[in-house]
Structure formats: structure tokens, C-alpha cells
PyMOL commands that place a pseudoatom at each C-alpha (Angstrom):
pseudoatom trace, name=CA, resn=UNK, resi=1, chain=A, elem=C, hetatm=0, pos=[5.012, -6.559, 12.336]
pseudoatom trace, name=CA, resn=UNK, resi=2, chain=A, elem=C, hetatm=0, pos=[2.742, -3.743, 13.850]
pseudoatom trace, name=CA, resn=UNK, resi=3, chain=A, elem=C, hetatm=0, pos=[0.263, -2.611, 11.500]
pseudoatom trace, name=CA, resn=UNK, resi=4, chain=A, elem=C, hetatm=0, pos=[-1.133, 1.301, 12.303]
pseudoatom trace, name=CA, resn=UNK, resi=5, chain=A, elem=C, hetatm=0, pos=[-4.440, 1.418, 10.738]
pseudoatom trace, name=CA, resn=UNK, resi=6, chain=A, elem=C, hetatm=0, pos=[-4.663, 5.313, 11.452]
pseudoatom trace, name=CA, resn=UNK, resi=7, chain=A, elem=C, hetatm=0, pos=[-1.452, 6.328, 9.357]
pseudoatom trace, name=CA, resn=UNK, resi=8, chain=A, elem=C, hetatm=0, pos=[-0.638, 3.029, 7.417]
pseudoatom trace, name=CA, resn=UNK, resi=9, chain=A, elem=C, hetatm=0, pos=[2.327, 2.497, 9.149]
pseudoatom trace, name=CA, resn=UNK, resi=10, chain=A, elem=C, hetatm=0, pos=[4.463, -1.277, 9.588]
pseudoatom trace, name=CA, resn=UNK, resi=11, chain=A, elem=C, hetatm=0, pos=[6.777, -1.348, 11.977]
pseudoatom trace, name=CA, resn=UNK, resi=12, chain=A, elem=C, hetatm=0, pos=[8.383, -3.809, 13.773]
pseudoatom trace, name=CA, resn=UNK, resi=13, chain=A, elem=C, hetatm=0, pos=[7.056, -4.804, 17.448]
pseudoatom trace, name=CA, resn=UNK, resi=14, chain=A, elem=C, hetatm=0, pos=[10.121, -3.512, 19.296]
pseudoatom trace, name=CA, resn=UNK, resi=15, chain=A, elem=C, hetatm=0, pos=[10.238, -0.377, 17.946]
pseudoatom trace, name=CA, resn=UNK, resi=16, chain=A, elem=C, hetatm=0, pos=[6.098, 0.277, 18.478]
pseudoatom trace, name=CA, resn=UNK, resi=17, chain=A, elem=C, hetatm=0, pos=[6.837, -0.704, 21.814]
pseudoatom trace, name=CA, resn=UNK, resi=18, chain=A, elem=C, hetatm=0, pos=[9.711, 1.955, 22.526]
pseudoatom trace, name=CA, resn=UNK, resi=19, chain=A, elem=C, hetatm=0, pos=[7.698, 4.088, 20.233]
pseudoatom trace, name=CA, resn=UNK, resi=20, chain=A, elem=C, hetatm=0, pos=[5.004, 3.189, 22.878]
pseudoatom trace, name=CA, resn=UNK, resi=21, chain=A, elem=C, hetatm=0, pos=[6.590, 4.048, 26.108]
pseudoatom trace, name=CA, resn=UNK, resi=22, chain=A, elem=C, hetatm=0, pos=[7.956, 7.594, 24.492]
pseudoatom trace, name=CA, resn=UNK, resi=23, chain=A, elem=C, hetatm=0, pos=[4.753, 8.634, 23.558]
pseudoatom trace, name=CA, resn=UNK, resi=24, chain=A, elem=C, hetatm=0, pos=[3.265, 7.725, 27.334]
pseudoatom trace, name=CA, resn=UNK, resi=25, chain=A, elem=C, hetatm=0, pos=[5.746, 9.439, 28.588]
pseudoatom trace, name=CA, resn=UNK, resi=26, chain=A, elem=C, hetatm=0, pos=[5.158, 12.785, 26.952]
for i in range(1, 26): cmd.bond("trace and resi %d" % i, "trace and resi %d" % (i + 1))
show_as sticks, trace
zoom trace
């Protein structure tokens, strides 16, 4: 589980990582 110390956020690693690529994209 990803952990996002800026917003408190857990999420799980496959999403972060599509979460990831969508932000680098835009």
C-alpha cells in the first residue's frame, strides 16, 4: 500500500502507478 504523506492518502501500488503516469502526462 502507497502511503501519501502530503494528503494522507493509502492507495494501492497499481493504482499510484496509473495515478503516476496520468499525472506525467498532463
Amino acid at each position: 500500500v502507497f502511503h501519501c504523506d502530503h494528503c494522507g492518502l493509502e492507495i494501492d501500488r497499481d493504482l499510484n502507478a496509473s495515478i503516476n503516469l496520468e499525472q506525467a502526462v498532463s
